[in-house]
Phi, psi and omega in degrees: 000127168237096242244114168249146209240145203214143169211147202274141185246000181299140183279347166321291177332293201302338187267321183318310190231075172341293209243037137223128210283147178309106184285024166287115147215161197217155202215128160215149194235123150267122178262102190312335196250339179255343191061031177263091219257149180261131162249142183214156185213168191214150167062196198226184153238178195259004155252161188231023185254142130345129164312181165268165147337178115280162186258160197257156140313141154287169187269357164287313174304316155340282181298337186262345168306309177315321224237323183274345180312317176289352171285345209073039184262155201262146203294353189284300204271011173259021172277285201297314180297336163262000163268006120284321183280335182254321181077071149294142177274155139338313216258353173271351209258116170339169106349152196266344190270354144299319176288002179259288212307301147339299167274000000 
């Protein structure tokens, strides 16, 4: 039996209340020899909101990863060409480690 002990790491939680941890815990026990796993949760969080998304590529930005990739652009400038050619705000804009994950 292999028992894992989980505590909440959501940043919602972390922006309600900084500087006090969140009383949600979860617990699963997997039984090594049946592969039959238990989930258990204890207490609540202290936001009751979600994280936000991360934001997705669209299927133009795609297209457009696509079409610089046969030039060989490096994933920054290809961060940077869609955050001019689509006008993406900063706070909107994938991540750079989608565009690695991608080419």
């Amino acid at each position: 039996m292999r028992t894992r002990l989980l505590h909440c790491k959501c940043k919602a939680c972390k922006a309600v209340a900084p500087y006090a941890s969140c009383p949600w815990k979860g617990k699963t026990q997997t039984c090594i020899l049946s592969n039959v796993v238990s989930i258990s949760e204890f207490g609540q969080h202290v936001s009751p909101l979600r994280p936000p998304r991360r934001p997705r590529l669209t299927e133009e930005m795609k297209a457009f990863v696509r079409d610089m990739c046969t030039y060989n652009h490096n994933p920054m400038n290809i961060d940077n060409g869609i955050a001019r050619r689509f006008q993406v705000a900063e706070a909107t804009m994938p991540t750079l480690a989608i565009f690695q994950r991608f080419v």
